[in-house]
C-alpha positions in Angstrom: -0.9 -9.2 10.1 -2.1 -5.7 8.9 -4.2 -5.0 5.4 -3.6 -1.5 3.3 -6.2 -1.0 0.5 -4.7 1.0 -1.6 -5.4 3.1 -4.9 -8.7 4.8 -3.1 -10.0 7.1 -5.3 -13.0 8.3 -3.0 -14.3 8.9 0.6 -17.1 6.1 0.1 -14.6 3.2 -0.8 -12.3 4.5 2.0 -14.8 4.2 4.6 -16.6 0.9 3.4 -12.7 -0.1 3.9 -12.5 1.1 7.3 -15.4 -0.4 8.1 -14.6 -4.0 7.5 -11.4 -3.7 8.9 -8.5 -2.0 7.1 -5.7 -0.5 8.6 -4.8 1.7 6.5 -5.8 3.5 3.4 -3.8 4.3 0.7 -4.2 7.1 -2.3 -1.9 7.3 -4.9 -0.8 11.0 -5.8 1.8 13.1 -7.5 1.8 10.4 -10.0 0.3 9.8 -13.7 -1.6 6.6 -13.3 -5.3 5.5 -13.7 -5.8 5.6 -9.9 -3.9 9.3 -9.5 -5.9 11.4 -7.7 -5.7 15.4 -6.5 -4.0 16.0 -3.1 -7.2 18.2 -2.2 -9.3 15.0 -2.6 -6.8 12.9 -1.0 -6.6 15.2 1.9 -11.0 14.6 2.0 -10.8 10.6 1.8 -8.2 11.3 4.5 -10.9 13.3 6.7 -13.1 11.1 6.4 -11.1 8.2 8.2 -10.8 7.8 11.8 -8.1 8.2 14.4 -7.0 4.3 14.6 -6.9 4.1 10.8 -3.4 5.1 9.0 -3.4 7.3 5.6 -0.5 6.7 3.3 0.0 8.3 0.3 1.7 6.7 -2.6 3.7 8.3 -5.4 6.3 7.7 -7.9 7.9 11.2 -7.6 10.4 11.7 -4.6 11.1 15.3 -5.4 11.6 17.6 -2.5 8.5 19.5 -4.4 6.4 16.2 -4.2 7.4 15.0 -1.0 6.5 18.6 0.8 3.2 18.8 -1.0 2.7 14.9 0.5 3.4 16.6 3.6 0.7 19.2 4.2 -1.8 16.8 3.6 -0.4 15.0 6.9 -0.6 11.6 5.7 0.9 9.2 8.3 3.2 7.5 5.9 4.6 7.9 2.6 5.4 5.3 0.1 8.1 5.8 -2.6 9.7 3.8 -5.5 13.2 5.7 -5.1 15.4 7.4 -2.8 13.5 10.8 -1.8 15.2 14.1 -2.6 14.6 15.3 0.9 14.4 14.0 4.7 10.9 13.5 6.1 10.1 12.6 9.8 6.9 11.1 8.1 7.1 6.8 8.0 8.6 5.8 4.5 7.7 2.8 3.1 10.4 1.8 0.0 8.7 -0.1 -3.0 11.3 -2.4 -4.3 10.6 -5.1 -7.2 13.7 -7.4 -6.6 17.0 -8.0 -4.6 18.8 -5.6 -7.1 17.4 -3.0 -4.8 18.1 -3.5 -1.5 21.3 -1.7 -1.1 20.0 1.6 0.0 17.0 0.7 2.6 18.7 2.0 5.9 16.6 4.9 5.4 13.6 3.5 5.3 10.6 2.6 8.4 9.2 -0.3 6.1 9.6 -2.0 2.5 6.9 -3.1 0.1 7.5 -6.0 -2.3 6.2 -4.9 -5.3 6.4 -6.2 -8.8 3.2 -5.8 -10.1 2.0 -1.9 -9.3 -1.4 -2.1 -9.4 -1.5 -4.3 -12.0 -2.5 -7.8 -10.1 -0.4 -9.5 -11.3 1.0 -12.5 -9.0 4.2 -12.2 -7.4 6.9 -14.9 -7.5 6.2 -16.7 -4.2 9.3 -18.4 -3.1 11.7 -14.9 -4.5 9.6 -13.1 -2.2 10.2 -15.5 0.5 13.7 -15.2 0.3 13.9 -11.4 0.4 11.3 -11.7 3.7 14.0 -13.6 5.2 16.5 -10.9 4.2 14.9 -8.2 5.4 15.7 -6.7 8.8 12.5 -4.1 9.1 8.9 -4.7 8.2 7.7 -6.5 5.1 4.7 -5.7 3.1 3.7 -8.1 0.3 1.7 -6.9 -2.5 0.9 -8.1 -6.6 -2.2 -10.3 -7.6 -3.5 -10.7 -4.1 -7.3 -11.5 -4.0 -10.3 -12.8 -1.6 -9.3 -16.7 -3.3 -5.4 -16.4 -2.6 -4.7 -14.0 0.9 -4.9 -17.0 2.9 -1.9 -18.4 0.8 -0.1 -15.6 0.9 -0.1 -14.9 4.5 0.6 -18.6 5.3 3.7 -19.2 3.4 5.4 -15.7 4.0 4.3 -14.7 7.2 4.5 -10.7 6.0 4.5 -8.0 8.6 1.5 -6.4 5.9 -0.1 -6.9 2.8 -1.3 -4.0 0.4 -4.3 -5.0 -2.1 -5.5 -2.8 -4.9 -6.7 -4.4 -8.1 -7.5 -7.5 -6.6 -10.6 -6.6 -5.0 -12.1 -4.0 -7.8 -14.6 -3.6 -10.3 -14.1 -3.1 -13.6 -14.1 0.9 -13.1 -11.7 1.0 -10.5 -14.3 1.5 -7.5 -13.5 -0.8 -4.6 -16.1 -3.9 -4.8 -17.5 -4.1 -0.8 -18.0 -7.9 -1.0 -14.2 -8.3 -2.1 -12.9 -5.9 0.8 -14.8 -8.0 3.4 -13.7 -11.2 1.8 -10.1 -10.1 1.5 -10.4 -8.8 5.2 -11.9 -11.8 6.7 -9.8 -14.4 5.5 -6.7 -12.0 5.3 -7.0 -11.3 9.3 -8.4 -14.9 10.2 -5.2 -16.7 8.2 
C-alpha cells in the first residue's frame, strides 16, 4: 500500500514527508483553493524531493493551457477532476466522487475516490468498496483519513493508495510531523 500527502504548500512539510515515508507528494495548482499554490513554488517543493519519491500535481482545470503549464514543471503524475483538453504522456490519475462517473476512465493510469476534496470529511465505506471492486486499474482512497482511522481504511478496502491532506494538519494548513509519522506508521504496517 502507497501514501500521497497531498495539499503541500512548502519544501519543509514536503521533506518532513519524505522523511517518514511518503511516496509521493502532492501540490495543488492551477486551482482557486486554500492550499493553491504557484507553479514556481511547486516546481521548488518538487526540487527538494528525491529520486524515489513521486511529485504529482493536482488541479481542477484540465485546459490544454493548464495541463502544459503542469507539464514544464515535470511532475511525475497529474491528477484531474475531468476529462483533460489535451493528451499527456504524464501518469493521470482521475478524481471521481461516485459511480455516475466511471464511464470515461479508459484514459486514465489510476483513479482517486474522492468525495471530500480536502475537506476530511469521511467517505462512505461500503460505496467505496463496491467501486474498488469495479475498478480494473489502481485505486486510491482518500476523504477524512487520519492517524486514528488508516488502519480501518486499508483493512476493509485493500486500496492500491491512499491520499491524506487535512487529516493530518494544523489549524493553518502546515502539515503536523507527529500526524505524518502516525499516519505513515500505521498506514504502511496495516
Amino acid at each position: 500500500m502507497r501514501l500521497k500527502i497531498c495539499g503541500i504548500t512548502n519544501k519543509e512539510d514536503a521533506r518532513i514527508a519524505e522523511k517518514y515515508g511518503a511516496h509521493g507528494i502532492g501540490v495543488v495548482v492551477n486551482t482557486s483553493t486554500k492550499r493553491a499554490i504557484e507553479l514556481k513554488r511547486a516546481r521548488e517543493i518538487f526540487n527538494s524531493l528525491g529520486p524515489y519519491t513521486k511529485k504529482v500535481c493536482v488541479t481542477e482545470d484540465a485546459s490544454k493551457r493548464s495541463i502544459e503549464q503542469i507539464k514544464e514543471i515535470e511532475p511525475d503524475a497529474i491528477q484531474i477532476y475531468s476529462d483533460p483538453e489535451v493528451q499527456t504522456d504524464k501518469y493521470l490519475v482521475r478524481g471521481i466522487s461516485g459511480k455516475d462517473e466511471l464511464d470515461n476512465i479508459d484514459r486514465f493510469d489510476a483513479i482517486l475516490l474522492d468525495k471530500s476534496h480536502g475537506k476530511g470529511e469521511m467517505f462512505p465505506m461500503e460505496e467505496y468498496k463496491k467501486l474498488i471492486d469495479k475498478i480494473n486499474k489502481p485505486v486510491i482512497v482518500s476523504g477524512g483519513i487520519t492517524p486514528h482511522n488508516i488502519k480501518m481504511v486499508v483493512t476493509k478496502l485493500s486500496p492500491y493508495a491512499i491520499d491524506v491532506s487535512s487529516g493530518i494538519e494544523k489549524p493553518n494548513q502546515k502539515k503536523d510531523p507527529k500526524k505524518i509519522e502516525k499516519l505513515i506508521k500505521r498506514g504502511i504496517n496495516a
